[in-house]
Backbone as CSV, one residue per row, in Angstrom:
resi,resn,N_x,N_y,N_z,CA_x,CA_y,CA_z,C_x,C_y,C_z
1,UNK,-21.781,-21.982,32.500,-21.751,-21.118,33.655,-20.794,-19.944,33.437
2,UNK,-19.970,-20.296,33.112,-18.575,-18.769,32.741,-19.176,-18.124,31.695
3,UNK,-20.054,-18.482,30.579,-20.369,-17.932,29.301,-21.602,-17.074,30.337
4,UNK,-22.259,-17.116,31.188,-23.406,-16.434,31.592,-22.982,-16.010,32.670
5,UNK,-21.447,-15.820,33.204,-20.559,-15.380,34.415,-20.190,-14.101,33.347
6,UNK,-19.826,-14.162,32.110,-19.266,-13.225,31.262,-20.174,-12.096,31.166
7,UNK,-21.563,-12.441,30.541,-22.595,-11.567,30.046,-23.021,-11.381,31.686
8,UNK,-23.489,-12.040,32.526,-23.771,-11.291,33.425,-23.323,-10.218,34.268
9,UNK,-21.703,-10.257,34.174,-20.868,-9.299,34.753,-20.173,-8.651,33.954
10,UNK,-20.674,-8.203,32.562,-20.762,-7.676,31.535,-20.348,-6.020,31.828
11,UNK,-21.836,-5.887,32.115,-22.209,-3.822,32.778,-21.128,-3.551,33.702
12,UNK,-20.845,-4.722,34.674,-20.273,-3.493,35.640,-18.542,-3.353,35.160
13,UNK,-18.055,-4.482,34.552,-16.715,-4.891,33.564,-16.191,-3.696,33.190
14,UNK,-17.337,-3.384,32.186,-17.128,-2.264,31.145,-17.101,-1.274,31.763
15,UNK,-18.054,-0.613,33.002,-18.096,0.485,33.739,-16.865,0.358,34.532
16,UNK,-16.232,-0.612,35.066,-14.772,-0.361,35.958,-14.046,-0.272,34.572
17,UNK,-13.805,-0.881,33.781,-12.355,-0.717,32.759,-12.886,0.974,31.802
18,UNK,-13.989,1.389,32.313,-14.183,2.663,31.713,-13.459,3.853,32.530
19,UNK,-13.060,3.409,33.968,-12.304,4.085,34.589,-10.832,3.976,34.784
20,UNK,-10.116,3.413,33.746,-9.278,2.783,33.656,-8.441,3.643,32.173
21,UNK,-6.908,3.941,31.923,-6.725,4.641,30.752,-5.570,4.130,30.498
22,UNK,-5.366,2.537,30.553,-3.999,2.140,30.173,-3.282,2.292,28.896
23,UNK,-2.358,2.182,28.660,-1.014,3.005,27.204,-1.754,1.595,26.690
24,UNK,-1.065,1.870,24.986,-1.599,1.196,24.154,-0.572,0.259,24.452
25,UNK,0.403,-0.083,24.913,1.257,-1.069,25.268,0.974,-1.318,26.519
26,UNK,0.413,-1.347,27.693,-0.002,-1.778,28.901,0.768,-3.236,28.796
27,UNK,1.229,-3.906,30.178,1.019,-5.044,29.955,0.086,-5.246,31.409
28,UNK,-0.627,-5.777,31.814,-2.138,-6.078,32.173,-2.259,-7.307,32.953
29,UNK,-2.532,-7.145,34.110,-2.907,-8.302,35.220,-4.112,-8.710,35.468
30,UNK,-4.720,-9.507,35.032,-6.281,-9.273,35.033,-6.188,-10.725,36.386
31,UNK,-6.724,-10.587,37.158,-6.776,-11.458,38.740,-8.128,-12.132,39.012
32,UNK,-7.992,-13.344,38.922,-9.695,-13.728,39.262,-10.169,-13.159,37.391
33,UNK,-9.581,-13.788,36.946,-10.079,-13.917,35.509,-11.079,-14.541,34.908
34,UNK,-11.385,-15.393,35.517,-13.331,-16.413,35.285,-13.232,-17.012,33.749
35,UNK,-13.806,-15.956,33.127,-14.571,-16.517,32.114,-13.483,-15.955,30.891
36,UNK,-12.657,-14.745,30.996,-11.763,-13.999,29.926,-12.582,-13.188,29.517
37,UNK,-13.753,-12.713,29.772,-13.994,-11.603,28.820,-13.419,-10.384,28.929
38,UNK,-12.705,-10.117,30.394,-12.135,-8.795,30.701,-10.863,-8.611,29.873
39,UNK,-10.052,-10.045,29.297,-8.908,-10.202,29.255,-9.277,-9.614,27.456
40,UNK,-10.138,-10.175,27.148,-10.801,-9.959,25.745,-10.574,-8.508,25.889
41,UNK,-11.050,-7.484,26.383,-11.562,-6.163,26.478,-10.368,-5.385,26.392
42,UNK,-9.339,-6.275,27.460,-8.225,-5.254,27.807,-7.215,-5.265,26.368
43,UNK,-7.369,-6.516,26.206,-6.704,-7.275,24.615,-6.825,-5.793,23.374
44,UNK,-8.006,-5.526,23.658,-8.521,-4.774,22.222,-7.891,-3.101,22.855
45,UNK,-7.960,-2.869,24.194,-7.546,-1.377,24.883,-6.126,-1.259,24.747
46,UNK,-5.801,-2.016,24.881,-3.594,-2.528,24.816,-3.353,-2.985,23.477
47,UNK,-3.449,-2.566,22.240,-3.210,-3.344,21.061,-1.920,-3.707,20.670
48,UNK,-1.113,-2.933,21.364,0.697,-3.369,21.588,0.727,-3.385,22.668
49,UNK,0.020,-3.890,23.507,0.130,-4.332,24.921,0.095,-6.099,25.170
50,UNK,-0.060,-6.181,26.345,-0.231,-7.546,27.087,-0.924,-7.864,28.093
51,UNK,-1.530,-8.902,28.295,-2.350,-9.411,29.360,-2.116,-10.656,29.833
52,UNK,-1.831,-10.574,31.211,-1.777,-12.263,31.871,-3.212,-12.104,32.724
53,UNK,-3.874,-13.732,32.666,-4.895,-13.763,33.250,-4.123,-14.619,34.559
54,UNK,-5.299,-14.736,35.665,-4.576,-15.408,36.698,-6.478,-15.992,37.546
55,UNK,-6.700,-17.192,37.577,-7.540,-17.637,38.283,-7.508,-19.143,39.026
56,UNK,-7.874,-19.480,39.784,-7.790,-20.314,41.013,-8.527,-21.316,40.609
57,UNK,-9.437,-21.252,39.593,-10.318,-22.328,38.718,-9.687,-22.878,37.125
58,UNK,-8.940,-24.035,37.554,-9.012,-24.777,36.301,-9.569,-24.487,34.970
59,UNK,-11.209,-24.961,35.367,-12.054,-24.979,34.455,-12.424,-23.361,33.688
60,UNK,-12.073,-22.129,34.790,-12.076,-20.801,34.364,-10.450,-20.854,33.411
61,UNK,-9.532,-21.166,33.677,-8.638,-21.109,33.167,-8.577,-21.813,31.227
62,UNK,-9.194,-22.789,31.527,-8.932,-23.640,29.570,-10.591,-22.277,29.663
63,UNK,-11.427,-21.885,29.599,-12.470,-21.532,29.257,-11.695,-19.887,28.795
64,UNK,-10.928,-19.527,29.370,-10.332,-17.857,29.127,-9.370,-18.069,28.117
65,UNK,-8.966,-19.082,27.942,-7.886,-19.551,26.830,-8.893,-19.819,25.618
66,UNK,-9.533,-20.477,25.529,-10.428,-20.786,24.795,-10.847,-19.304,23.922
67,UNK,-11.733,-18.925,24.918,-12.126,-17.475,24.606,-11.364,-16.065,24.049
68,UNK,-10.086,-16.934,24.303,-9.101,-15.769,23.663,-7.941,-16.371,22.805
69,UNK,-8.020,-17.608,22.345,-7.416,-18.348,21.605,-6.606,-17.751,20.421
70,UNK,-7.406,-16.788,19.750,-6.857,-16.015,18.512,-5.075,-15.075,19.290
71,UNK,-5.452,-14.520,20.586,-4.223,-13.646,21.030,-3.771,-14.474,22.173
72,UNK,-3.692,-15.792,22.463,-2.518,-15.946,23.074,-1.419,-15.527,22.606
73,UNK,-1.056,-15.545,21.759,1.146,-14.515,21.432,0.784,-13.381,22.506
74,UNK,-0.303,-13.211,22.646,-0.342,-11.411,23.693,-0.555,-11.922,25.204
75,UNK,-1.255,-12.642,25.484,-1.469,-12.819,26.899,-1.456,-14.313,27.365
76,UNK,-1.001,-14.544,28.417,-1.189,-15.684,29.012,-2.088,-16.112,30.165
77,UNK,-2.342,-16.981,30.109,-4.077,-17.173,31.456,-3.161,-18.626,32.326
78,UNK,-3.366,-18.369,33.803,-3.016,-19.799,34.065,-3.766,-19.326,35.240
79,UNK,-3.480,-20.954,36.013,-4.033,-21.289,37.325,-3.063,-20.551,38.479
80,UNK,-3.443,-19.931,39.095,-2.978,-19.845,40.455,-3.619,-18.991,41.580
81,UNK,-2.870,-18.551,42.759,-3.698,-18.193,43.836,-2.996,-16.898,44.029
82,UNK,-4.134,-16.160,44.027,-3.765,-14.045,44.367,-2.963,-14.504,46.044
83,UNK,-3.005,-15.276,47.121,-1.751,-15.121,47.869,-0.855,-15.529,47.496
84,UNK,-0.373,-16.353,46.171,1.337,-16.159,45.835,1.108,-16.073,44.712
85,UNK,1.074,-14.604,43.825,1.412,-14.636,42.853,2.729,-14.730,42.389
86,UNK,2.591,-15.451,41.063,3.699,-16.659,40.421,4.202,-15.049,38.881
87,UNK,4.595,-13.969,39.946,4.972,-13.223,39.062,5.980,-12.114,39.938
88,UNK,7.076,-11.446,39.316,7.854,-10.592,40.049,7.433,-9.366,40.424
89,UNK,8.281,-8.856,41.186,7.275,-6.936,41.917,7.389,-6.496,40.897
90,UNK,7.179,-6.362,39.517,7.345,-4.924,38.395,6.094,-5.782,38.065
């Protein structure tokens, strides 16, 4: 289901992060992370950057890790909920 959550929400992914012009060091909040492919995308746009994923699904969570296994040292994916994010105001 996340592998066909990925490709299906593929087009419009690429068309929002096409409006998007983060520094090659970004570090990167990707919210409601699913499947990781965005985290993948932003991974390759930030190449001295960083990405934390953040989703409310378990099973989205080991599946975005999975999927991005090679750059965890760059980003981290965990479980939690967009009303308390488990991160400081910067």
């Amino acid at each position: 289901m996340l592998g066909m959550m990925n490709r299906g929400h593929a087009p419009l992914s690429r068309w929002g992060l096409s409006l998007l012009s983060p520094d090659k060091d970004a570090h990167v909040l990707d919210v409601g992370c699913g499947g990781g492919a965005n985290i993948a995308r932003l991974l390759r746009r930030c190449p001295e950057g960083a990405v934390d994923g953040l989703d409310a699904s378990a099973e989205s969570v080991a599946y975005s890790k999975k999927k991005n296994r090679r750059a965890l040292d760059r980003c981290s994916i965990i479980q939690g909920d967009i009303r308390a994010l488990p991160y400081g105001n910067a």
